[in-house]
C-alpha positions in Angstrom: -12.3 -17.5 -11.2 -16.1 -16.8 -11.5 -16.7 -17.7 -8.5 -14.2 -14.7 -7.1 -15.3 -12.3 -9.0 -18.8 -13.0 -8.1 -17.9 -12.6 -4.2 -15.9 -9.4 -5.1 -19.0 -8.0 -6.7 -21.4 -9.2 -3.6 -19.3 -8.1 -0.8 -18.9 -4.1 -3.0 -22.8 -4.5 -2.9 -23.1 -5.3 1.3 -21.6 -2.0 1.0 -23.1 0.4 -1.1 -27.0 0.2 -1.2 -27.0 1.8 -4.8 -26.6 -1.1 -7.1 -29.4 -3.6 -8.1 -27.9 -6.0 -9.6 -24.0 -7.9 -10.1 -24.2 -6.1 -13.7 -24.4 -2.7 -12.1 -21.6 -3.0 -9.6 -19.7 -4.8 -13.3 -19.6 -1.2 -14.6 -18.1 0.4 -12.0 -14.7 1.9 -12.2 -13.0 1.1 -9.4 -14.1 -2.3 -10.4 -12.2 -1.9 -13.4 -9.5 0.0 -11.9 -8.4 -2.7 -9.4 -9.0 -5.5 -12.3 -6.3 -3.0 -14.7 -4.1 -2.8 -11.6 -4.0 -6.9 -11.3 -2.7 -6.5 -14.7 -0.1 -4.1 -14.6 1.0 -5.3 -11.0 1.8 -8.7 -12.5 4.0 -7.1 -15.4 5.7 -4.6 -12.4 6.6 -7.9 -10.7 8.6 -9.1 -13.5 10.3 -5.7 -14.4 7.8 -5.0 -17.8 7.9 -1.3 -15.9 6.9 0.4 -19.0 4.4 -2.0 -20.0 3.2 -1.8 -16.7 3.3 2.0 -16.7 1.0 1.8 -20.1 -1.7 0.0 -18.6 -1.5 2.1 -15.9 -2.3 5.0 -17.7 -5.3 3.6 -19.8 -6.5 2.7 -16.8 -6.1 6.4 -15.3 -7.9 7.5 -18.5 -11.2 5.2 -18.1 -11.6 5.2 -14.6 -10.3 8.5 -13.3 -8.4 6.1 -10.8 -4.8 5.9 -10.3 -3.0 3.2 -8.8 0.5 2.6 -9.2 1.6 -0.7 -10.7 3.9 -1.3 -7.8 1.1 -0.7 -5.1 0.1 -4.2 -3.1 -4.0 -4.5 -2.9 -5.5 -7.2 -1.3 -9.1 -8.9 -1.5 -12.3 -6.7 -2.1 -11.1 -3.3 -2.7 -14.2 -1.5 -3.4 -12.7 2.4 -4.7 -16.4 4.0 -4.9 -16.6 6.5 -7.9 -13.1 7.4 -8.5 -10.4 10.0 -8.7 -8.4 8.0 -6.0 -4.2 8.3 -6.0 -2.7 5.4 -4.5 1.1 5.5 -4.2 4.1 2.9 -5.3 4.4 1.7 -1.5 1.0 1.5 -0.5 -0.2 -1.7 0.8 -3.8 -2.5 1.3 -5.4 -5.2 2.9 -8.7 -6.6 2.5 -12.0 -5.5 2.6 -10.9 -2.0 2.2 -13.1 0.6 0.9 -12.2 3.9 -0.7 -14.4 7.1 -1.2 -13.9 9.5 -3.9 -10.8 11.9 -4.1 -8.8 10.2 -1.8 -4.8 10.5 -1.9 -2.4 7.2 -0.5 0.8 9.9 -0.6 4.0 9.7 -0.2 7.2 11.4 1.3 9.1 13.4 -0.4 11.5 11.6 -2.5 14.5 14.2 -2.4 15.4 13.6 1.0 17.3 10.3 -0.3 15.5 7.8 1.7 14.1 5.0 -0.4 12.1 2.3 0.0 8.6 2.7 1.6 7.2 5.8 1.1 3.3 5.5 1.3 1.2 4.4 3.9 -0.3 0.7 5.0 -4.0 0.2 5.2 -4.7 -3.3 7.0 -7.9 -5.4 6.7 -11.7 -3.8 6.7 -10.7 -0.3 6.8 -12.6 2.9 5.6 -11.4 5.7 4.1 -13.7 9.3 3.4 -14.4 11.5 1.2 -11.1 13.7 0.2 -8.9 12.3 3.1 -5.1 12.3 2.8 -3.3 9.7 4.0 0.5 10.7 3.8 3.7 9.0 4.2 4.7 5.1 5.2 2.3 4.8 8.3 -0.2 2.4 8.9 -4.1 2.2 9.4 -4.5 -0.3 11.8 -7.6 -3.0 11.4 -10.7 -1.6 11.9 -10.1 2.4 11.5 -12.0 5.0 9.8 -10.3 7.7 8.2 -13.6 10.9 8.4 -14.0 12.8 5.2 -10.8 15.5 4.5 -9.3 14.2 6.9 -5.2 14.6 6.9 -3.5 11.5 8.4 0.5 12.0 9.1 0.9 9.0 11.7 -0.2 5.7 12.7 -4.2 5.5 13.0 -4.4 2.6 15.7 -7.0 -0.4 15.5 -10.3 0.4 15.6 -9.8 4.4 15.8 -11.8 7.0 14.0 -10.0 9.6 12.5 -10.8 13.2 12.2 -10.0 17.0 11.1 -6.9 18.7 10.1 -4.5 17.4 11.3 -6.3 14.4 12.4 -7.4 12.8 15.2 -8.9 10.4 17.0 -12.7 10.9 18.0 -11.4 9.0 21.5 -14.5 6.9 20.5 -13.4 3.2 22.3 -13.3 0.7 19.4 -15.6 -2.4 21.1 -18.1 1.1 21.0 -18.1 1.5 17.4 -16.9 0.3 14.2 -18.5 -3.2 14.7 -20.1 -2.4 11.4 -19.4 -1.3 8.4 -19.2 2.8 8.7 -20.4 4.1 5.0 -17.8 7.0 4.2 -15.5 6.1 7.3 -17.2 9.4 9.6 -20.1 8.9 12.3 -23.1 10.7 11.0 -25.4 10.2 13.3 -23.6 10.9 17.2 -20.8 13.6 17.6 -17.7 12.6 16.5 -15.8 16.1 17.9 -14.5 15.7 21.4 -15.0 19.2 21.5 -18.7 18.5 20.6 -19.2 15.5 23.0 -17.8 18.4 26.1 -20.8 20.9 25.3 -23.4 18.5 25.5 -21.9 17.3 28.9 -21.1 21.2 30.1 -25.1 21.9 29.1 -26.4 19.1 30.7 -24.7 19.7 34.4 -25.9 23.9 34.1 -29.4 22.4 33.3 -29.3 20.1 36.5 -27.8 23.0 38.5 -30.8 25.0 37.5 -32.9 22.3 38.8 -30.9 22.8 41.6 -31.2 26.1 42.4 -35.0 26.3 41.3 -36.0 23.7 44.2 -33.8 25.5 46.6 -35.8 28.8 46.0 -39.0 27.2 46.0 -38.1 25.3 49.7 -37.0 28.3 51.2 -40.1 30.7 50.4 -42.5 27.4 51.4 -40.4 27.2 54.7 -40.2 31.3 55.2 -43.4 32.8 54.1 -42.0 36.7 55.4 -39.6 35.8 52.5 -42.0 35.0 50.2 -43.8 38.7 51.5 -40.9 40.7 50.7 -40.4 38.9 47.2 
């Protein structure tokens, strides 16, 4: 048992740079909020709902975190700071991390269909800052999900999600996300298509003017009367 929480702790430290120590990451509360969900999971399992339900909501009130008893978390979640809704449905694999103010949402319950409701996040996936994921759809292995992001539909393996409604950067997957992406957006190349056309666009007008510029300057070497009556 010690031994698992110490590789929980070290593999939330390979991912945030801010802690200096196993105590540090110990006083985290999505540390505590995952190790209150184990609790009140294992009381939802054997139908203590409103036992479940109470420890639930203690553990809303210290961590700012809420996850529903019923929700299926794998290995290593690391929820980083907090005020994280994660759904009855949801299912999360492992080695999932979580920024702040995230929402694991579900359909609407009035339209009568039961059963699953909130969305499936598979193995080593990121999610930023503020992103919605709504509904029972699945975040395949691998994926980033950018900060405010709105997902409504599968996010295939790999794929990095982003904007309103989002969508895929088109970025291929053995490209990036070999490592681990902190806050699930590319900071550091452009992750708009949009983006990645202007830069293209710019570069051809600056090789036409290239262009053009040596054409000028062979035609008034090759016709100096030209060059006279410029």
């Amino acid at each position: 048992m010690l031994g698992g929480l110490t590789r929980y702790l070290d593999s939330i430290s390979e991912r945030d740079p801010a802690p200096r120590s196993r105590m540090e990451v110990l006083l985290y509360p999505g540390v505590w909020a995952v190790f209150w969900h184990r609790v009140a999971h294992a009381m939802f399992n054997v139908r203590l709902f409103f036992l479940a339900r109470w420890v639930n909501h203690i553990s809303r009130f210290l961590t700012a975190i809420d996850i529903h008893p019923g929700a299926k978390i794998g290995k290593n979640l690391f929820v980083d700071h907090g005020f994280t809704v994660i759904g009855e449905t949801a299912e999360i694999g492992d080695n999932v991390t979580i920024y702040q103010c995230v929402t694991l949402g579900g359909t609407n319950p009035t339209n009568g269909k039961g059963g699953k409701r909130h969305p499936t996040l598979q193995d080593n996936v990121i999610v930023g800052s503020g992103a919605q994921i709504l509904g029972p759809i699945t975040v395949g292995v691998r994926a980033r999900v950018g900060a405010n992001a709105v997902v409504t539909e599968d996010v295939p393996e790999g794929a990095t999600m982003v904007g309103v409604k989002a969508r895929s950067t088109l970025v291929k997957a053995e490209t990036w996300a070999k490592e681990f992406m902190p806050y699930g957006t590319p900071c550091k190349e452009p992750c708009e298509p949009g983006a990645q056309r202007i830069d293209d666009l710019e570069a051809e007008i600056a090789e036409l003017r290239g262009q053009v510029e040596a054409l000028m300057a062979e035609r008034e070497t090759a016709d100096p009367a030209a060059r006279k009556s410029s």
